[in-house]
C-alpha positions as CSV (number, residue, x, y, z in Angstrom):
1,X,8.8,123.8,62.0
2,X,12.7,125.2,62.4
3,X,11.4,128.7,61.3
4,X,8.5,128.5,64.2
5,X,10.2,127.5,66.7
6,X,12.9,130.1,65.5
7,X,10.4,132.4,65.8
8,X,8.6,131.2,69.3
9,X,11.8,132.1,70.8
10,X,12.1,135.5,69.4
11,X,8.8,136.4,70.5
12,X,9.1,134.9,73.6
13,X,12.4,136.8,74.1
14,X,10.8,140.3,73.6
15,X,8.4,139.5,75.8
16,X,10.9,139.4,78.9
17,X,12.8,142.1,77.7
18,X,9.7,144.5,77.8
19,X,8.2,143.1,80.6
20,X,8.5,144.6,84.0
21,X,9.5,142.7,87.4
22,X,10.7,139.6,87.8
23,X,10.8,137.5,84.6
24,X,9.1,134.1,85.4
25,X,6.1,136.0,87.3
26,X,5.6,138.5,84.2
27,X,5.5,136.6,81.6
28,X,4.2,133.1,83.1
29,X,6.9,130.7,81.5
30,X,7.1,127.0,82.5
31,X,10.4,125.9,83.2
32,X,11.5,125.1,79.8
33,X,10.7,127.6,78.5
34,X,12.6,129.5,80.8
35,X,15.2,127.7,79.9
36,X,15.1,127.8,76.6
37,X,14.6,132.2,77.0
38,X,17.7,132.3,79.4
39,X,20.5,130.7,76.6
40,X,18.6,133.3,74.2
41,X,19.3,136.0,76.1
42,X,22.7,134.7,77.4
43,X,23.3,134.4,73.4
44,X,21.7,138.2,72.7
45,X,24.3,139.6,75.6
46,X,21.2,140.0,78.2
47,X,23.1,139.4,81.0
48,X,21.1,140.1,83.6
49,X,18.0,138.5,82.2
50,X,19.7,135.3,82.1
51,X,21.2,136.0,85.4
52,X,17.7,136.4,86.5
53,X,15.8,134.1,84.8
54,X,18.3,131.1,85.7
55,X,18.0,132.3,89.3
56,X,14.2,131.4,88.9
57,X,15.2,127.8,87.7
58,X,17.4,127.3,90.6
59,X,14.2,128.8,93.0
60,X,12.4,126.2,91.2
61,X,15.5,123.3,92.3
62,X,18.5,124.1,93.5
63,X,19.9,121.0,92.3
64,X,19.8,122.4,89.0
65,X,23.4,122.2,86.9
66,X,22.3,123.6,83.7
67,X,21.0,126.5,85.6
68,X,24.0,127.2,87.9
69,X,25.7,126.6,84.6
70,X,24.3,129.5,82.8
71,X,24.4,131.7,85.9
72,X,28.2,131.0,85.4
73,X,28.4,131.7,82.0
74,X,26.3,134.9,82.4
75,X,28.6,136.1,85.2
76,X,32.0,135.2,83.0
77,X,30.4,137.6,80.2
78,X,29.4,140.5,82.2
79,X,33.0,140.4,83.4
80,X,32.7,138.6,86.8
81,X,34.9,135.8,87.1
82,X,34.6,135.7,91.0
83,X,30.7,135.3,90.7
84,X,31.3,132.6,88.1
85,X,33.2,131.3,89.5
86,X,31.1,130.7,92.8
87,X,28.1,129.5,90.4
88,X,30.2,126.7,89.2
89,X,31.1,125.5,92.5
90,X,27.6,125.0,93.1
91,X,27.4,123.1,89.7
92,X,30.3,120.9,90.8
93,X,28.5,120.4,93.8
94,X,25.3,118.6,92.6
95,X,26.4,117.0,89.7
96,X,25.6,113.6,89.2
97,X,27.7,112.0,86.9
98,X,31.9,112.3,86.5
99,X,31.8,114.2,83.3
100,X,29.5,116.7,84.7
101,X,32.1,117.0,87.8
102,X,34.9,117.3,85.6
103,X,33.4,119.7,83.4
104,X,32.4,121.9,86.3
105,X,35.9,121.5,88.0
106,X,37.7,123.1,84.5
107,X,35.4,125.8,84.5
108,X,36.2,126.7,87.8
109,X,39.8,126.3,87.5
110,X,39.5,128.5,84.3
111,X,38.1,131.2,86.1
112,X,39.7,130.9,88.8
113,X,42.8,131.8,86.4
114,X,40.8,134.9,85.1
115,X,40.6,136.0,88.7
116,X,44.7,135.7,88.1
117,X,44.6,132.6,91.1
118,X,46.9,130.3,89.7
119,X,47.0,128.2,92.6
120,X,43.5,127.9,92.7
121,X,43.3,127.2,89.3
122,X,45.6,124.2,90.1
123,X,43.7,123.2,92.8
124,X,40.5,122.6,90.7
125,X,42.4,120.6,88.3
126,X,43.2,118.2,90.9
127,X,40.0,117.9,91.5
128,X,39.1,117.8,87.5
129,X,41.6,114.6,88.1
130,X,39.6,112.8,90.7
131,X,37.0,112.0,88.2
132,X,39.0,111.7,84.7
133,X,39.2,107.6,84.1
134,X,40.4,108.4,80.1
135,X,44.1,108.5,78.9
136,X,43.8,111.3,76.4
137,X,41.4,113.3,79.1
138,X,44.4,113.1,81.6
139,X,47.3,113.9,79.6
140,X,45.1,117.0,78.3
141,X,45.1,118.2,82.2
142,X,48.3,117.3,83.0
143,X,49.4,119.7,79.8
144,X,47.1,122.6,81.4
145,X,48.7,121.8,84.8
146,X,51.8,122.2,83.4
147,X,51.2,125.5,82.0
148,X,49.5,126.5,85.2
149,X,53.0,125.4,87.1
150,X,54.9,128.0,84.6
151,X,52.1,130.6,84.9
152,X,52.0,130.4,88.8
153,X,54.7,132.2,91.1
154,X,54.1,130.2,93.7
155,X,54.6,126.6,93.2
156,X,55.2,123.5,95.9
157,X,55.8,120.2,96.6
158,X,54.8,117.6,99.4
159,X,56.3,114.2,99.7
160,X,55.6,112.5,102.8
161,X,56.6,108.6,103.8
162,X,55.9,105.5,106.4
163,X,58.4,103.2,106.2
164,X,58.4,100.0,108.7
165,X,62.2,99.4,109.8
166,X,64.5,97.2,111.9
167,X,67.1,100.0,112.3
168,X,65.1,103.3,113.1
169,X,68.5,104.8,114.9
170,X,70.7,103.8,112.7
171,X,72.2,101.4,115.5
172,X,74.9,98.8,115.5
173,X,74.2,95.5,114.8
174,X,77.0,94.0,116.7
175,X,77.1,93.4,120.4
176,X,80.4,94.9,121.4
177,X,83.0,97.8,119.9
178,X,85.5,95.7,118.2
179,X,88.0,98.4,116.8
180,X,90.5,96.9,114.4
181,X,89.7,93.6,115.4
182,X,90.7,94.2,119.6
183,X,87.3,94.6,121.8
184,X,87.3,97.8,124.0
185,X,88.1,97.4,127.7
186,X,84.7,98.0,129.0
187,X,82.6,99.8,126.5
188,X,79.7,97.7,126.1
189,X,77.8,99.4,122.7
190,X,74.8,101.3,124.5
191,X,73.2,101.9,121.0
192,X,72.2,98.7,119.6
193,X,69.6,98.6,116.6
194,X,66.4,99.3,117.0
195,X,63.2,98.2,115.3
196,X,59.8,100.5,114.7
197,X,58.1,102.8,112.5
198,X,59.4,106.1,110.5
199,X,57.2,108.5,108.9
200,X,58.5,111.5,107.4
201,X,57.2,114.4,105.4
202,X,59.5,116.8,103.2
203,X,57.3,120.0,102.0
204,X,59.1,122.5,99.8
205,X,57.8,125.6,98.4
206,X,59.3,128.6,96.1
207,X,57.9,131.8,95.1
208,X,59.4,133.4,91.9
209,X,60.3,137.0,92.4
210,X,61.3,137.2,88.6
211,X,61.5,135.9,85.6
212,X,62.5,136.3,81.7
213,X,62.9,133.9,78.8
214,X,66.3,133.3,80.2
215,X,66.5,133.6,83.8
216,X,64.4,133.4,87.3
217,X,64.8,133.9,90.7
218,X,63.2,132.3,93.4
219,X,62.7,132.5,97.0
220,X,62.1,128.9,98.5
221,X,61.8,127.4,101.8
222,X,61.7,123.8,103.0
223,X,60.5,121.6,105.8
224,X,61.4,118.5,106.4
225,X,60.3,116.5,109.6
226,X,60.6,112.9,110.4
227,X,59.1,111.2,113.6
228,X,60.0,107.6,114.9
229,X,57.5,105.0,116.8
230,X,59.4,102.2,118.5
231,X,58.2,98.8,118.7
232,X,57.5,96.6,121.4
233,X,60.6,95.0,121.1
234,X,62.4,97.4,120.6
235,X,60.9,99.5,124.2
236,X,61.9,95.8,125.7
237,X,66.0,96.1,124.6
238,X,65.9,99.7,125.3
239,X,63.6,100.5,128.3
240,X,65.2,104.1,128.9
241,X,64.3,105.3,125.1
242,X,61.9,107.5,123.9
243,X,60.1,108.0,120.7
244,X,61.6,111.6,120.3
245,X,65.0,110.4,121.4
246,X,65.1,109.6,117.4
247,X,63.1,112.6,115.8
248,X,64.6,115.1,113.4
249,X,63.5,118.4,111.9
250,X,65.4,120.7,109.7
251,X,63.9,124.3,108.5
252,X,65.5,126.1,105.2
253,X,65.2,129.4,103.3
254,X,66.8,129.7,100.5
255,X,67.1,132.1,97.0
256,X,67.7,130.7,94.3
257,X,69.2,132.5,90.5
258,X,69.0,130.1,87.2
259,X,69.5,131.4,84.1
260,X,70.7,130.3,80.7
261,X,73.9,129.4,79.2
262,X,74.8,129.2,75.7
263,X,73.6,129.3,71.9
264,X,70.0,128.5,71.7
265,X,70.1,125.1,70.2
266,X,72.3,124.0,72.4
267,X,71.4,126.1,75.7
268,X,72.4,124.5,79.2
269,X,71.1,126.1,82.5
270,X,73.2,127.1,85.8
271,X,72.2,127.8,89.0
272,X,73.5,129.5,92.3
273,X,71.6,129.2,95.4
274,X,72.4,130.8,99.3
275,X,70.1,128.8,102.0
276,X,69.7,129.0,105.7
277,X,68.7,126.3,107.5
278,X,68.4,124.7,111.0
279,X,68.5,121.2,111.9
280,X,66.9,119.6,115.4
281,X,67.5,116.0,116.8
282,X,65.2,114.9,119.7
283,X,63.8,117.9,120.3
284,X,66.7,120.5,120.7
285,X,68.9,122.5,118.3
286,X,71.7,120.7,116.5
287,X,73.3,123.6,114.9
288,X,72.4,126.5,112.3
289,X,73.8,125.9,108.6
290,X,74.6,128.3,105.5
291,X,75.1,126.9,102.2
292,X,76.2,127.9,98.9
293,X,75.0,125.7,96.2
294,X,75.8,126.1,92.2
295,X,75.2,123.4,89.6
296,X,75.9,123.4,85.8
297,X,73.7,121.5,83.4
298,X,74.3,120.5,79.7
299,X,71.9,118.6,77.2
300,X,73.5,116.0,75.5
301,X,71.5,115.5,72.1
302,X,67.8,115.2,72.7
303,X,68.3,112.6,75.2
304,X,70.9,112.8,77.6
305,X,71.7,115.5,80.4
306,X,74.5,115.9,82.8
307,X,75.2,117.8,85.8
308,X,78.1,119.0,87.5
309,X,77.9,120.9,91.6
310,X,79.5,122.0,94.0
311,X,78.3,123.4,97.8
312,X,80.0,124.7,100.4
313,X,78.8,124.8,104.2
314,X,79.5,126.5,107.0
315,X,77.3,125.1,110.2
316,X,77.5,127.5,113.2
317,X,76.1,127.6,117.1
318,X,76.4,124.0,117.3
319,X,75.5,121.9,120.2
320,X,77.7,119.9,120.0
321,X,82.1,119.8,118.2
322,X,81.3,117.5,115.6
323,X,78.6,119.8,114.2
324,X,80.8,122.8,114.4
325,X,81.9,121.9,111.3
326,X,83.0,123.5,107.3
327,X,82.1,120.9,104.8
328,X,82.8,121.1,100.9
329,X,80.9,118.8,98.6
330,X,81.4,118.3,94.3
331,X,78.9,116.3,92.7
332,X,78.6,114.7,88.5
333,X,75.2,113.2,87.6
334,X,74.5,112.1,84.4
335,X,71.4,111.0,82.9
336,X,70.0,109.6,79.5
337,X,66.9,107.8,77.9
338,X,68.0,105.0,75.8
339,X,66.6,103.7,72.9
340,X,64.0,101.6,74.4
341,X,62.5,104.1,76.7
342,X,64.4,103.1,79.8
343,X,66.4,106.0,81.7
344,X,69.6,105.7,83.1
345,X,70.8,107.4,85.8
346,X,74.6,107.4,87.3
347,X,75.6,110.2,90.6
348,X,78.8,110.5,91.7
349,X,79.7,112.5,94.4
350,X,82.5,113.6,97.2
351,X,82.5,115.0,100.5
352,X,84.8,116.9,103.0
353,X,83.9,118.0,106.5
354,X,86.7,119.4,108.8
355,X,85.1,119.7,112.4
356,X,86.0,121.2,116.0
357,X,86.1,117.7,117.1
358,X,88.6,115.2,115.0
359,X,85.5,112.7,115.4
360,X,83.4,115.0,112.9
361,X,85.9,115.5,110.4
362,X,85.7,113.0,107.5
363,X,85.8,112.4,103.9
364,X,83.1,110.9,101.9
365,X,83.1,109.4,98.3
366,X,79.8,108.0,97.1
367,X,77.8,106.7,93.9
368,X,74.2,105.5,92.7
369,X,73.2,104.2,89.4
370,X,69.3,103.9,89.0
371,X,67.4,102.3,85.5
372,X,63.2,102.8,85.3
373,X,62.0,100.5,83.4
374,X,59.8,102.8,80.4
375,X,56.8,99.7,80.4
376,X,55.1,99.1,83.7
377,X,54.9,95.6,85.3
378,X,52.0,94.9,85.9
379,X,50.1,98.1,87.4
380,X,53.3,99.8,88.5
381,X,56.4,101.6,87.4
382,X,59.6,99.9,88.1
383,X,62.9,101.7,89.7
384,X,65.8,99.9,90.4
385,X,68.8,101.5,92.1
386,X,72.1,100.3,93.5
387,X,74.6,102.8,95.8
388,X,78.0,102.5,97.8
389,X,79.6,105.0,99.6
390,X,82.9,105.1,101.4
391,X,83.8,106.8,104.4
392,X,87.3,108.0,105.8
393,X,87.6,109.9,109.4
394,X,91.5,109.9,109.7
395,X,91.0,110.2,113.3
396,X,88.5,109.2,115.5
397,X,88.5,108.5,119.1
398,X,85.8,107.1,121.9
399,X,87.0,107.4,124.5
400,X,90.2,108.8,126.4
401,X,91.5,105.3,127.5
402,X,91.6,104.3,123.6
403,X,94.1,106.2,120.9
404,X,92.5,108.0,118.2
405,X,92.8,106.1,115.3
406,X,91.3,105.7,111.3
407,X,87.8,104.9,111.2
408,X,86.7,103.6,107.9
409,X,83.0,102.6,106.8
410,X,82.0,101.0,103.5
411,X,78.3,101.2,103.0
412,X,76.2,99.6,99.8
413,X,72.2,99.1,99.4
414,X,69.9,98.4,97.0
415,X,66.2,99.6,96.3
416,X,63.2,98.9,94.1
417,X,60.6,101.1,93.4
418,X,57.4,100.7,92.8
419,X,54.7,103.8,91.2
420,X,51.2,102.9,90.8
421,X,50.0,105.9,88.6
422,X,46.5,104.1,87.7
423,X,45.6,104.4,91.8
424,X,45.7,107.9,92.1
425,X,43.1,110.6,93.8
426,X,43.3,114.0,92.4
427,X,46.6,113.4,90.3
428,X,48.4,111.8,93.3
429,X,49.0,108.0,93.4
430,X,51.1,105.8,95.9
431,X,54.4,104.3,95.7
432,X,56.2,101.5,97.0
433,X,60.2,101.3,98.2
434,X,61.9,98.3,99.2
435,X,65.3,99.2,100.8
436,X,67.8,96.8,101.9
437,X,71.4,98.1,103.2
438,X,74.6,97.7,104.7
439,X,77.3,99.3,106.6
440,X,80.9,97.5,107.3
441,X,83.3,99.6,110.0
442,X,86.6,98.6,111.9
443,X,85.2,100.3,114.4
444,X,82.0,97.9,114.8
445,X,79.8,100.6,116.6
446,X,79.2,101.8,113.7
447,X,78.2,98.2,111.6
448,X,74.9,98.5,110.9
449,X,72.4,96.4,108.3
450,X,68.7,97.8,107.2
451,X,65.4,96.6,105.8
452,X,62.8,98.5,105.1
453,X,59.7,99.4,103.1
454,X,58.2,102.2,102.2
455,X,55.0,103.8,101.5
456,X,54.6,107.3,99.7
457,X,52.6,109.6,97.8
458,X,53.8,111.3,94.9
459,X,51.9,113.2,92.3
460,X,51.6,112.3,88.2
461,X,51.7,116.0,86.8
């Protein structure tokens, strides 16, 4: 029966290929048969003829995978991705059931990186992801996104984030300026707190100019925009503000050099960076900014890294003294997975701005300590993180009828956070932040508290 059949679909295969015109006219086939003729011919290196004779199936219904399929596959082997890749679209399109979409999808993305489109390649993965429900299936993509990420020159990231608040402005939460404990002769605080909405989103992308087994370069920019909607409570203390009295924008490009250090067993990276950026605050320019970044990083064992940087800034064509400022900034963060799974993570880091104005010239000292918690609770991934910082301006002034004098603000908050990797849509899945803070100043303009909570989207791979 094997050696008939065997032998059906020889004959039936020399038929097409010495018959003239179109195939399914010449030589009368029912679908199946066709069919069956097409993968011969596919398998015999006909391209054409299977390029032709799954057209006819797709004639027949459009609707037809297994014949967009072998258009595909006949296309890949005569050498056009491109056209492949277009037939497999159309397969993703009317598939019916997830593992013919995900099939379909890491087709496409495979040609798609014969084509050399990287970034296309990723975007079909994410799609792959949308209808992958099997552990082993996803980590298997998230490997081949990862190796896309390192194939790919171009490479991005997008977080974005609506966070409910009852201190948008970063106001005071006291009624008068007490400064050293003595209430200011007629300076009512004009900036109290102010309850609403924030909603931010931070998009960064690099392209790699070059790259070797020990170094890469990179040109990156970033754009970071945050917008403010004030409550109804909050229009009713403060009649006179607007939404975009409170809305920020900063612009960046930036080139970055990171490159190798040391033996090979126990190699450490470095990096230098030069960016040029601009910052906006309700709707006009604060001031232009040049930085110089460089960070050193060493592994410690197979499980611990740490970190030491340093920047320097020089902000120019400011709108204001305070922002005409030089600032110099050194920075140790240490990290490490302990036995258990958890991570550990412990930044410390000091600041230094000297100003135009004495009011924008200030030290900073400042550290966080974060622990993730390796097991979920529940459906989502637990981060825990406390900070303080502390402030020194050595002389600050608010008016002309009061004496400069020291300013100093202690600040601490804590945060939870919450990633829910099993509700995610083409490899991205939300997160939760609950933010509660603090900030203690002699001068008590500047006493502030915060609650908030946050809602993002971040991506698994």
């Amino acid at each position: 029966m094997r050696c008939a059949t065997s032998l059906t679909r020889k004959l039936l295969l020399a038929a097409l290929l010495l018959a003239s015109g179109p195939a399914l006219a010449d030589a009368a086939l029912t679908l199946p048969q066709a069919r069956m003729v097409a993968a011969q011919a596919l398998e015999a290196g006909d391209t054409a003829l299977a390029i032709r004779l799954a057209r006819g199936l797709i004639e027949a219904d459009r609707r037809d995978t297994g014949a967009w399929y072998l258009v595909a596959a006949a296309q890949m082997r005569a050498g056009n991705p491109r056209a492949a890749r277009a037939a497999v679209t159309r397969a993703y399109r009317f598939a019916r059931t997830p593992a013919e979409k995900t099939r379909s999808a890491e087709l496409a993305a495979r040609f798609a990186l014969q084509e050399s489109r990287p970034t296309m390649a990723q975007a079909w993965l994410r799609r792959a992801a949308i209808h992958i429900d099997d552990p082993e299936q996803e980590q298997r993509l998230a490997a081949d996104y990862a190796a896309l990420r390192r194939l790919n020159p171009f490479s991005f990231s997008l977080r974005t984030e609506l966070r409910p608040s009852d201190n948008v402005n970063s106001g005071s939460s006291a009624v008068y300026n007490v400064i050293d404990g003595v209430i200011a002769p007629d300076y009512p605080l004009a900036s109290q707190a102010l309850s609403g909405t924030v909603a931010a989103v931070d998009l960064n992308a690099e392209y790699r100019l070059r790259a070797s087994q020990t170094s890469a370069t990179t040109l990156g920019g970033r754009l970071y925009v945050q917008r403010v909607a004030l409550s109804g409570s909050a229009k009713a203390l403060a009649p006179l503000a607007e939404n975009s009295d409170y809305g920020s924008t900063y612009a960046e490009v930036s080139l970055n050099h990171a490159f190798a250090v040391g033996a090979p067993e126990k190699r450490g990276t470095a990096t230098v960076e030069v960016a040029l950026g601009t910052s906006w605050y309700a709707g006009q320019r604060n001031y232009g900014t040049l930085q110089i970044h460089a960070e050193r990083n060493w592994r410690l064992g197979t499980s611990g890294t740490i970190q030491l940087n340093g920047r320097v800034e020089h902000r120019f064509d400011a709108r204001r003294p305070t922002d005409d400022a030089d600032g110099l900034g050194l920075g140790l963060f240490y990290a490490r997975k302990l036995a258990n799974g958890d991570g550990l993570a412990v930044s410390l880091a000091l600041r230094d701005m000297e100003a135009a104005s004495i009011n924008g010239t200030y030290s900073t000292a400042s550290m966080r300590t974060s622990y993730a918690l390796a097991r979920p609770v529940g459906p989502a991934k637990v981060t825990a993180a406390l900070g303080l910082e502390y402030a020194d301006y050595p002389q600050f002034r608010l008016s002309g009828v009061i004496p400069a004098t020291r300013r100093e603000d202690n600040s601490y908050y804590g945060e939870v956070s919450l990633f829910f990797p099993d509700f995610d849509y083409a490899g991205f899945a939300p997160s939760l932040r609950l933010r509660a803070g603090k900030k203690s100043s002699n001068f008590s303009q500047y006493t502030s508290s915060e609650v908030s909570l946050s809602l993002g989207i971040q991506s698994k791979f």
